[in-house]
KEVOMAR-27233 format. One line per field, with one value per residue (C-alpha): residue number from 1; x, y negated, z. Coordinates in pm, 1 decimal. Layout:
N
k	NUM,...
X	X,...
Y	Y,...
Z	Z,...
This chain:
523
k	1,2,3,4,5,6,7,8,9,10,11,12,13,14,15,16,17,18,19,20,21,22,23,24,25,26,27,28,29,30,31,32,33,34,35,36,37,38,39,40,41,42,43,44,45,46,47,48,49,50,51,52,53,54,55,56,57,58,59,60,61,62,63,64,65,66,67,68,69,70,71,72,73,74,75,76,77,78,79,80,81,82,83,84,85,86,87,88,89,90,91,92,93,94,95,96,97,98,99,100,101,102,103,104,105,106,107,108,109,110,111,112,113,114,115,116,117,118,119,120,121,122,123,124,125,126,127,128,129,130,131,132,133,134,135,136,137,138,139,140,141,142,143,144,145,146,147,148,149,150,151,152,153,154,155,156,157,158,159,160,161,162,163,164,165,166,167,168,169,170,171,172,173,174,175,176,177,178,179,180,181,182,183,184,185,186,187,188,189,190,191,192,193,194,195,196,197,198,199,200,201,202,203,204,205,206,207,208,209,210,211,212,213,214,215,216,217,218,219,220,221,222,223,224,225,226,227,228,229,230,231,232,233,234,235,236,237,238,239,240,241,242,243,244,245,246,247,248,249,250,251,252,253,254,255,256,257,258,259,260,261,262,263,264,265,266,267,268,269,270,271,272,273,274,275,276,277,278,279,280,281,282,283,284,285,286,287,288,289,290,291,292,293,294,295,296,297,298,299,300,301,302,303,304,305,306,307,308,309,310,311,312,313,314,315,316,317,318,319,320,321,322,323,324,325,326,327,328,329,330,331,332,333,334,335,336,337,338,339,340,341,342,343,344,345,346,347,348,349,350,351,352,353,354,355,356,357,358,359,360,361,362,363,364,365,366,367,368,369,370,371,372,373,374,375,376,377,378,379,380,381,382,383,384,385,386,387,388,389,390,391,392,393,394,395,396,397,398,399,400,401,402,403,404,405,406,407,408,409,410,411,412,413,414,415,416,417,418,419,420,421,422,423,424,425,426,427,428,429,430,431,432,433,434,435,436,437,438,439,440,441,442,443,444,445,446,447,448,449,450,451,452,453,454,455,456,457,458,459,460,461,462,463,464,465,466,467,468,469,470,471,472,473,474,475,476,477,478,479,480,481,482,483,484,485,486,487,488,489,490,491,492,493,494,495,496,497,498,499,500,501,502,503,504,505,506,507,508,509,510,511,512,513,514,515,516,517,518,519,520,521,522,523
X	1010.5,1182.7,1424.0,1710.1,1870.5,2154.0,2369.6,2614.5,2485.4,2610.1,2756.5,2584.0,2724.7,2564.7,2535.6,2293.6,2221.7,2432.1,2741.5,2715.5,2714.2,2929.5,3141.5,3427.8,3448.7,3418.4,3798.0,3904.9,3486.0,3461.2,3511.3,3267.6,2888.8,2699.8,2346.9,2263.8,1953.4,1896.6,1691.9,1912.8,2243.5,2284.9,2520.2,2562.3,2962.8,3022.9,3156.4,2904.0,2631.5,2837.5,2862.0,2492.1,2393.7,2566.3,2448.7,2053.8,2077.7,2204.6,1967.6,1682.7,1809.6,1808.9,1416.5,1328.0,1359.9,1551.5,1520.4,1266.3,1108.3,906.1,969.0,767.5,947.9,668.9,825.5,933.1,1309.3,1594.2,1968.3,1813.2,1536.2,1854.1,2080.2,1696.5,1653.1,2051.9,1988.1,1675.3,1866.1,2138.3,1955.2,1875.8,1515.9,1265.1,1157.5,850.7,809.5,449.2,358.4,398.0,25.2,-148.6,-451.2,-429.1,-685.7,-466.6,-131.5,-321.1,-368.0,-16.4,98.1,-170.3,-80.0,279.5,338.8,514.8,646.1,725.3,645.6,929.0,806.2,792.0,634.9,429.9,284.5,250.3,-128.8,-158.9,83.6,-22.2,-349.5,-302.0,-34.1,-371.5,-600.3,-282.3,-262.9,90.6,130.3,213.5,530.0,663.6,608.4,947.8,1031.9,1293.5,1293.8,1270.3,921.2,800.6,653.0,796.0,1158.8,1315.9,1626.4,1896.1,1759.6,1861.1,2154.6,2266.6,2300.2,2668.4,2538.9,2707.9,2500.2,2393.1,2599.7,2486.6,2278.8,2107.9,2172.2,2095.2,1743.4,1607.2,1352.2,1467.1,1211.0,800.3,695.4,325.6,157.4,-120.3,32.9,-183.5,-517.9,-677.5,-598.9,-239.8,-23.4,307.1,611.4,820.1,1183.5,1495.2,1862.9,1925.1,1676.2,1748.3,2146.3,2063.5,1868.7,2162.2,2407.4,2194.6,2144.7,2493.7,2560.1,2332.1,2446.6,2740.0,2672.2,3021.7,3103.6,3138.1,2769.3,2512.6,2149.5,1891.0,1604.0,1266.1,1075.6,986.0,1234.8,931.6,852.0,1087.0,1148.0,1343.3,1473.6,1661.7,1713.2,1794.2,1853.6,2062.4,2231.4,2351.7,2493.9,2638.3,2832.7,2954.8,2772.2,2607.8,2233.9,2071.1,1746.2,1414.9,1138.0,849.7,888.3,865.0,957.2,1149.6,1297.2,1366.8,1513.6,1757.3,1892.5,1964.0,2145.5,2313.2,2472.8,2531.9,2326.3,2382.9,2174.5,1778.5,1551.1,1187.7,841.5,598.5,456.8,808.8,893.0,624.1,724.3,1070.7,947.1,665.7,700.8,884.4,1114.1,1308.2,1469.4,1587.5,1822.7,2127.4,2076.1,2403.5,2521.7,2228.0,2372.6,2121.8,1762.6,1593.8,1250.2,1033.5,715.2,448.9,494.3,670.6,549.1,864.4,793.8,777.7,1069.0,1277.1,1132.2,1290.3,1645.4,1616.0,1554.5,1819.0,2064.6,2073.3,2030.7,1636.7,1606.8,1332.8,1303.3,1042.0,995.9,746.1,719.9,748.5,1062.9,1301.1,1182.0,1371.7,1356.9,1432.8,1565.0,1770.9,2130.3,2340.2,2521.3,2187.6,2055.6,1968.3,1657.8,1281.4,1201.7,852.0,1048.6,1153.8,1466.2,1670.5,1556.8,1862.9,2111.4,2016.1,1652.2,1441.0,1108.7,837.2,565.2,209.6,-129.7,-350.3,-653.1,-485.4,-191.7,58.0,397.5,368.3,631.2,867.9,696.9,354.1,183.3,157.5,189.0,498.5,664.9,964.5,1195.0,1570.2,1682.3,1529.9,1158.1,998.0,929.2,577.3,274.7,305.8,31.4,-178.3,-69.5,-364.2,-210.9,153.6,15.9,-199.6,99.4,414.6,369.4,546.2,841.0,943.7,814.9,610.7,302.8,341.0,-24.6,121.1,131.8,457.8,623.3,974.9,1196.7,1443.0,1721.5,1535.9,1435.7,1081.0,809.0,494.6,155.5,-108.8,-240.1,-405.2,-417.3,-670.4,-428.3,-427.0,-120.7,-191.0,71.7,368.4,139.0,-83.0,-451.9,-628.2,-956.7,-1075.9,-1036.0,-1169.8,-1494.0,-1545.0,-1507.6,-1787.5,-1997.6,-2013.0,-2188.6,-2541.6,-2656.5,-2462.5,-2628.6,-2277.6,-1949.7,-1659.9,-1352.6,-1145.4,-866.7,-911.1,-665.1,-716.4,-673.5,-295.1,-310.8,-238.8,-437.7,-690.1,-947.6,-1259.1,-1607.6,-1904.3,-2144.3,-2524.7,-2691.2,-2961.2,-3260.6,-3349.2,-3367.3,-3130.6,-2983.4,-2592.8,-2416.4,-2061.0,-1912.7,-2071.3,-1873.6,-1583.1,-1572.7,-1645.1,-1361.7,-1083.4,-1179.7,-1032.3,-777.8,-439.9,-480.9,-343.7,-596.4,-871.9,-1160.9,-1119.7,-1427.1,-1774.5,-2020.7,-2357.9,-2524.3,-2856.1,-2615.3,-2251.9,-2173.1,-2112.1,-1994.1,-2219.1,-1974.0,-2036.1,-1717.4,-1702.6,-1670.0,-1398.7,-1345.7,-1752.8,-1663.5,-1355.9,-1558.7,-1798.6,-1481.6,-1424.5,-1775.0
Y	1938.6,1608.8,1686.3,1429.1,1402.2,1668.9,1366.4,1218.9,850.2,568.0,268.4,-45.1,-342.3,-640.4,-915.9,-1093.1,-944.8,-1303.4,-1172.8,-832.9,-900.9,-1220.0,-1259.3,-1074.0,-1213.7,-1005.0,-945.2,-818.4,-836.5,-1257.9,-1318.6,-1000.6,-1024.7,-1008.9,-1040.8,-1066.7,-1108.3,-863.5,-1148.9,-1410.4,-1247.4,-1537.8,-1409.2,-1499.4,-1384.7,-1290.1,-1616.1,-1844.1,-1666.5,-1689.5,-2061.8,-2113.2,-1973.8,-2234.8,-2498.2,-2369.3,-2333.3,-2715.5,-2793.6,-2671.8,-2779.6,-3112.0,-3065.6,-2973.7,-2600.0,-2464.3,-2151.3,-1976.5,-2151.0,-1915.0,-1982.7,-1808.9,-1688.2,-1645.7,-1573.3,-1263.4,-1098.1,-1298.9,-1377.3,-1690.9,-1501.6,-1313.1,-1667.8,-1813.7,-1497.6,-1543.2,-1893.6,-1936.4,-1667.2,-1874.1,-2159.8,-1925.7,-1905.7,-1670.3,-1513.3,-1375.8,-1217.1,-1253.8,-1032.7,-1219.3,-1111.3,-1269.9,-1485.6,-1861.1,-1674.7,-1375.8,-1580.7,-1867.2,-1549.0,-1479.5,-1810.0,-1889.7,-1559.2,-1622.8,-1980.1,-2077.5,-2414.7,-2379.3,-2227.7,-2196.6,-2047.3,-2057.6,-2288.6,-2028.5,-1973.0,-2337.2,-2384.7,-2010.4,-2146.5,-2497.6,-2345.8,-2088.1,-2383.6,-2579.4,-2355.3,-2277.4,-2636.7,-2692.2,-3016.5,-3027.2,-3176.8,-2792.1,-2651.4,-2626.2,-2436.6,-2229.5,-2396.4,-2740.7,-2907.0,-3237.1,-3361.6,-3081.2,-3060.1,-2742.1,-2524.5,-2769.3,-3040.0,-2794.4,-2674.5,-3083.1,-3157.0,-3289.9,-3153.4,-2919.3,-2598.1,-2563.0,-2346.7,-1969.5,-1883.4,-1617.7,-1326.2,-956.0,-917.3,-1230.7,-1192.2,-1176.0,-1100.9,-1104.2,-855.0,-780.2,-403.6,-264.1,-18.2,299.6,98.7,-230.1,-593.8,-632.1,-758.8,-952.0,-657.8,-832.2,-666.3,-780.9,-833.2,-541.0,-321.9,-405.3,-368.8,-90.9,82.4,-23.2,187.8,469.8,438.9,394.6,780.5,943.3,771.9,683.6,339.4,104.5,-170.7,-42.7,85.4,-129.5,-90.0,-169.0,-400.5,-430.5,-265.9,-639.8,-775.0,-949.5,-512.3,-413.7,-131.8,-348.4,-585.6,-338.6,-49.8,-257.9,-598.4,-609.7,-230.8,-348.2,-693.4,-456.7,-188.6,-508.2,-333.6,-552.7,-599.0,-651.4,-786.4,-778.3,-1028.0,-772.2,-399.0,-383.1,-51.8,-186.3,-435.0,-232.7,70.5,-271.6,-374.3,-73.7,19.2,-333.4,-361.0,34.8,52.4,365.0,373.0,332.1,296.2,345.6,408.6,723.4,564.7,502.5,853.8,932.0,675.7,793.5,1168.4,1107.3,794.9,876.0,567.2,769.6,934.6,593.9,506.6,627.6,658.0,856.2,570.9,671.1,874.3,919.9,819.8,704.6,749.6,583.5,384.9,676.1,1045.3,1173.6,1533.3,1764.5,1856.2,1562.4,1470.5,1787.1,1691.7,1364.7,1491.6,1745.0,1483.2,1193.6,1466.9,1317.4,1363.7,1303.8,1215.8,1108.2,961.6,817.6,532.5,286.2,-115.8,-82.4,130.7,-92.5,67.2,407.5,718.1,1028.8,1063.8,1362.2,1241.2,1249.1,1518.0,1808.5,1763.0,2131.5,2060.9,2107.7,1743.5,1776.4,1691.4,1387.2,1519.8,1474.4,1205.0,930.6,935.0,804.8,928.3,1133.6,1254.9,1464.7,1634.9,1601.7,1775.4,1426.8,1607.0,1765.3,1533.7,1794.2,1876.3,2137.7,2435.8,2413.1,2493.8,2357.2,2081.5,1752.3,1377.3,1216.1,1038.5,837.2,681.1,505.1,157.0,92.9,122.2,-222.3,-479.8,-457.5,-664.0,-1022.0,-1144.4,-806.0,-596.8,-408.9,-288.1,-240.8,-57.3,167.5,234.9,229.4,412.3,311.3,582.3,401.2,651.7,503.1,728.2,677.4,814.7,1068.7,1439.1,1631.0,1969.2,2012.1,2331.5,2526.0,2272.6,1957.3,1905.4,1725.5,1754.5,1485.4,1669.0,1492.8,1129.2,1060.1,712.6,528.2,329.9,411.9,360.6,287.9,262.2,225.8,-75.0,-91.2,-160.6,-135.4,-36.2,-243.9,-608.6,-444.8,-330.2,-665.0,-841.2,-598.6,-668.3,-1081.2,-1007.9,-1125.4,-735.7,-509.4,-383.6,-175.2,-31.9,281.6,218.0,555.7,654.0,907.2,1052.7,970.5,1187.0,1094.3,1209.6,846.9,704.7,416.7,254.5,416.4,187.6,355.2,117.8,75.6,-165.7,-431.9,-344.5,-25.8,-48.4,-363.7,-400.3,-457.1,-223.7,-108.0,-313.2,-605.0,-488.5,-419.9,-768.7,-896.9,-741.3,-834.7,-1187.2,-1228.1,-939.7,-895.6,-664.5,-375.3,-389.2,-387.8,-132.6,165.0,357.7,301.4,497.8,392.6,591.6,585.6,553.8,533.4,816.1,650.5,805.6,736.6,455.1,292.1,397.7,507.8,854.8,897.6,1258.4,1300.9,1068.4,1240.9,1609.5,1431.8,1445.4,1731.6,1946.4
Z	2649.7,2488.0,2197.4,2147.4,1813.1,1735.4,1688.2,1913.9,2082.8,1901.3,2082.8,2114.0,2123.8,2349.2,2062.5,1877.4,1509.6,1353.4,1556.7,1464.1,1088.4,1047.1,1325.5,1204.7,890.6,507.1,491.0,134.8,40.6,82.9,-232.1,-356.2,-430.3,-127.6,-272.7,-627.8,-807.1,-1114.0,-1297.9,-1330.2,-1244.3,-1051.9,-718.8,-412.4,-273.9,101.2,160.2,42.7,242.7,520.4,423.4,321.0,715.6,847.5,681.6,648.3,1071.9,1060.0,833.7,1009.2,1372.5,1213.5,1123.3,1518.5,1501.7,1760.5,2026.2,2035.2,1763.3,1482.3,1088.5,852.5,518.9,254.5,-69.7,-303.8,-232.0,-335.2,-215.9,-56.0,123.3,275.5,355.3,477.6,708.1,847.6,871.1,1050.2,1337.3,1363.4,1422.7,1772.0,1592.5,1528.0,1155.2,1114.0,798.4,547.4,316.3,-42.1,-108.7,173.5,92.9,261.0,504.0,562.7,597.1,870.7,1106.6,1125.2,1127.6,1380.7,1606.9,1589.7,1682.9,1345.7,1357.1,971.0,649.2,380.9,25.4,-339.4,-559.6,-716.0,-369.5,-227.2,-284.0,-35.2,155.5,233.0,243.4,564.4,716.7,703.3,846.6,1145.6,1221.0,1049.7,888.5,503.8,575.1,744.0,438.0,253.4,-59.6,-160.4,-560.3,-567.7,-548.6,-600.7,-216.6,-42.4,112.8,-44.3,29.0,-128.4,126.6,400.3,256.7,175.1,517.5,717.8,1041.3,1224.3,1342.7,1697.6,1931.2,1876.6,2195.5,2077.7,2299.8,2229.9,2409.5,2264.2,1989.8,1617.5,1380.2,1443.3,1121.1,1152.9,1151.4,1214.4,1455.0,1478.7,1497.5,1431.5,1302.6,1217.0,1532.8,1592.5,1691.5,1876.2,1749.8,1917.7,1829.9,1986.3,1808.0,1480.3,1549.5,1712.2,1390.8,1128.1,1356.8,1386.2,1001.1,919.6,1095.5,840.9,531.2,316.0,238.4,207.0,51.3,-317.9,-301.5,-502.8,-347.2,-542.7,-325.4,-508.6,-221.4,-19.8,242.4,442.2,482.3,789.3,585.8,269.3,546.5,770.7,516.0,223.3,294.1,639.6,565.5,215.6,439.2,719.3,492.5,259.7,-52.4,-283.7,-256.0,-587.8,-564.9,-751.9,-679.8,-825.6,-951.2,-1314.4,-1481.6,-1758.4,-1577.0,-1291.2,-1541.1,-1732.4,-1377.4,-1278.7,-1576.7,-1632.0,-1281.1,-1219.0,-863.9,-739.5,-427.8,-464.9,-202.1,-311.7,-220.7,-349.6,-635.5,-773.8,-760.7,-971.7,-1244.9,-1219.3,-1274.6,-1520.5,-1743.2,-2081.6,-2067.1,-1779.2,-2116.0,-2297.6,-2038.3,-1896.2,-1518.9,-1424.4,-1224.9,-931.4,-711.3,-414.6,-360.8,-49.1,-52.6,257.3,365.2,299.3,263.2,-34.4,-177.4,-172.2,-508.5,-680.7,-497.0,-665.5,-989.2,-916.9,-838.6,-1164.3,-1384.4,-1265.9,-1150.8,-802.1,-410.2,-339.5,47.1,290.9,606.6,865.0,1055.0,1142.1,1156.6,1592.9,1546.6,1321.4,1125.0,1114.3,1369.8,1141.3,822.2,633.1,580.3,265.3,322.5,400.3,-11.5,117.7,320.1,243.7,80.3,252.9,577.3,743.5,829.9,1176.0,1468.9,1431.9,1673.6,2065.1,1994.8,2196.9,2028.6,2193.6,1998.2,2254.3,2159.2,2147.9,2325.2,2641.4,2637.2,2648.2,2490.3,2238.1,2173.4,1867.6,1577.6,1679.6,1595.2,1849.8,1806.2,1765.4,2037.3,1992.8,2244.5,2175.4,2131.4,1803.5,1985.2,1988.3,2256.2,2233.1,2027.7,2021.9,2270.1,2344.2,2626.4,2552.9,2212.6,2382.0,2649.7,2414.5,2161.2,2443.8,2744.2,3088.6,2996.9,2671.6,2418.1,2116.1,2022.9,1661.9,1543.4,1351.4,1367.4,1304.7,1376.9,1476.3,1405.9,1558.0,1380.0,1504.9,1153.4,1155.3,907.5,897.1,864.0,959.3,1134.8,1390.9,1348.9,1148.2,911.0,568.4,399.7,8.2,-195.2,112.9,227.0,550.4,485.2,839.2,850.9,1088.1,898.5,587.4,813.0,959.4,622.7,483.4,812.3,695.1,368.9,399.3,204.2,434.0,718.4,871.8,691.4,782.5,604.8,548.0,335.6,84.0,-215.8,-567.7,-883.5,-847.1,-443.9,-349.2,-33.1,-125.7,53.0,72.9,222.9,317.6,324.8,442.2,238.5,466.2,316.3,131.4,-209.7,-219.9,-550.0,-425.6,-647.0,-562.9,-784.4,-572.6,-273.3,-416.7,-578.7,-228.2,-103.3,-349.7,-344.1,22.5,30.9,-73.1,-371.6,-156.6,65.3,-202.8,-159.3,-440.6,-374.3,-226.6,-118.2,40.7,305.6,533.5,862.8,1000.4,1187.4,1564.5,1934.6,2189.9,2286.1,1905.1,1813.3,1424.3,1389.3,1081.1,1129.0,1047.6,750.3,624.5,691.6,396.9,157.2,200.3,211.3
């Protein structure tokens, strides 16, 4: 039997995500920070984003992009990642999001998969970028920069124009954003997210928190993540709170910013939590001004979490969500501090979840294990160019099988127990098994690889290779493949562990058995 959330249906308005958030203007908040970065303490007010939009969508419409045209934003969070973003929409384009630790390699994929037109990025990461705009087919001249660069047209050229913007015909089905995940299995793939998912996710956020326009949110978890752009990035924008953004985590720096500007809202990954529960410089700051904690991206333990809210004196919350859902489907709200922190909390408002055993393919009772299946208006289009994906992730009723296996009680409160999927999430970052396999399979020494993800001393997920070396009694050592690895990888994806064996355990079909693999770890 389907559950839907215990919360009333919010309404959603027809309108592209530009209308929703600047159409009505900033009222008494024009004049306040909209987005400021904790580095500089450089600011950007409501009004001069609003401003900067207008005259980045000019810009750009001047420079051939138009509807339905894809920009790629390659750079580290910033307040003019955030006017870039708003821009490139109202320029009735498309904004698909990289990862700020791609590889040339890994970047030309999802430039090449996507359709970008354009690259806009950092100096710091021109050579990556000009090299996977190369290996995509985009001319040099496409590749703009947010900081001025000598032989590159940056954001001030955009920003300098007298254009007017193009009419906003952008409607609420179109496309907004193309972030890329590895879904449940596999190479990572376009999601295809409309206006009306992502408006749709910041109202069903806004009924489970109190986040309004005096709130500060800190944003060093990545906007090009779905999870910093929607939770952090276009939440802080809708409420008419001040983002302050970091363009890397750093402790100290993080621990000065936070203190400095008085950010009361934090939304972090894991790993965080452990710093912020462990590390003795918690105790040579004053951190009273955090109020409430948002942890996300990977499973927090419940008790670290309490240890956590002990030591800051704050609310410690989680929540759940996944790249194809907007990224948010269940969270706890502010108000339940009460509930077990090894939960995900409550399925957002206009959800309906099942829980389905994956081997019959039937619902399960309260209280028993199944995969979780989402449906709502937050649940993706599909996979950018692979209907095989879509139709393997999204079934012909709307619900997303999200991989993961979860039990629901008698309150609708959800817990996350187990995956089924193959992803391994290290560090709040997807790593999928499959491209680290087939990058393993093109060394000359290995004969055939399993990637898997196993814990660490610490209990985070890394990337584990099992590898079978060519030739018996080959002298490639593990440092050999992990070297390999992290030469053409983003670090997070970098193999951790290795392991050789005589033979990868296989189905009859050839398909890698992980379960045999992850039985090994545990013998």
């Amino acid at each position: 039997m389907s559950m839907r959330s215990p919360y009333p249906d919010v309404e959603i308005p027809d309108v592209s995500l530009t209308e929703f958030l600047f159409a009505d203007g900033f009222g008494d908040r024009a004049d306040a920070p909209a987005l400021l970065d904790g580095g500089s303490g450089t600011s950007i007010s409501y009004a001069e984003l609003a401003g900067m939009i207008e005259k980045i969508a000019a810009g750009l419409a001047e420079r051939g992009i138009g509807t339905g045209d894809v920009v790629a934003l390659f750079g580290p969070n910033s307040p003019q990642w955030a006017a870039l973003f708003h821009g490139i929409l109202r320029a009735n384009a498309i904004v698909t999001s990289a990862n700020s630790m791609y590889t040339g390699g890994e970047l030309a994929h999802q430039l090449e998969d996507s359709g970008a037109k354009m690259v806009i990025t950092v100096s710091p990461f021109l050579d990556r970028a000009l090299d996977g705009a190369k290996q995509a087919g985009i001319d040099a001249a496409q590749v703009l920069t947010i900081d001025a660069t000598d032989g590159h047209e940056s954001l001030a050229d955009l920003l300098a124009t007298s254009a007017q913007p193009p009419a906003l015909t952008t409607t609420s089905t179109d496309t907004a954003v193309l972030p890329y995940s590895s879904g449940t299995t596999g190479l990572a793939k376009g999601v295809i997210l409309t206006h009306r998912n992502l408006v749709a996710n910041l109202l069903q956020i806004e009924v489970m928190g109190d986040v309004n326009s005096q709130t500060k949110i800190m944003a060093f978890l990545p906007f090009f993540h779905i999870y910093g752009m929607t939770v952090m990035m276009n939440q802080g924008l809708h409420a008419r709170a001040t983002v302050v953004t970091m363009a890397k985590f750093d402790l100290a720096e993080f621990l000065r910013i936070t203190v400095q500007y008085q950010v009361d809202r934090l939304y972090i990954a894991p790993p965080v939590a452990v710093a912020l529960a462990k590390h003795p410089s918690i105790d040579d700051v004053d951190l009273s001004c955090v109020k409430t904690i948002f942890s996300g991206a990977a499973p927090l333990d419940g008790e670290l979490g309490r240890a956590v809210a002990k030591r800051l004196d704050c609310t410690v919350l989680q929540g759940y969500g996944m790249t194809e859902l907007s990224p948010v489907s269940h969270c706890m709200p502010d108000d339940r501090g009460d509930l077990d922190l090894n939960s995900s909390g409550f399925a957002l408002p206009n959800i309906e979840c099942k829980l389905v055993d994956p081997e019959s393919g039937q619902e399960v009772p309260v209280g028993e294990r199944g995969e979780l299946w989402v449906k709502g208006p937050n649940v993706m289009v599909g996979y950018l160019n692979n209907s095989d994906a879509t139709d393997a992730t999204k079934d012909a009723d709307g619900y997303l099988h999200t991989g993961d296996i979860a039990v629901v009680d008698d309150e609708g409160v959800y817990s996350i127990v187990d995956r089924v999927k193959e992803l391994i999430k290290y560090k709040g970052y997807q790593v999928p098994p499959a491209e680290l396999e087939a990058l393993l399979l093109t060394h000359d020494e290995i004969a055939d690889a399993a990637v898997i993800g196993v814990k660490d001393a610490d209990g985070e997920e890394i990337p584990k290779a099992y590898v079978v070396r060519q030739a018996a009694g080959a002298d490639l050592t593990e440092d050999d493949v992990m070297t390999f690895v992290a030469e053409k990888v983003a670090p997070h994806k970098k193999v951790r562990v290795v392991e050789f064996i005589d033979q990868i355990p296989k189905s009859a079909a050839g398909k890698i058995l992980r379960k045999d693999l992850r039985a090994r770890e545990t013998a």
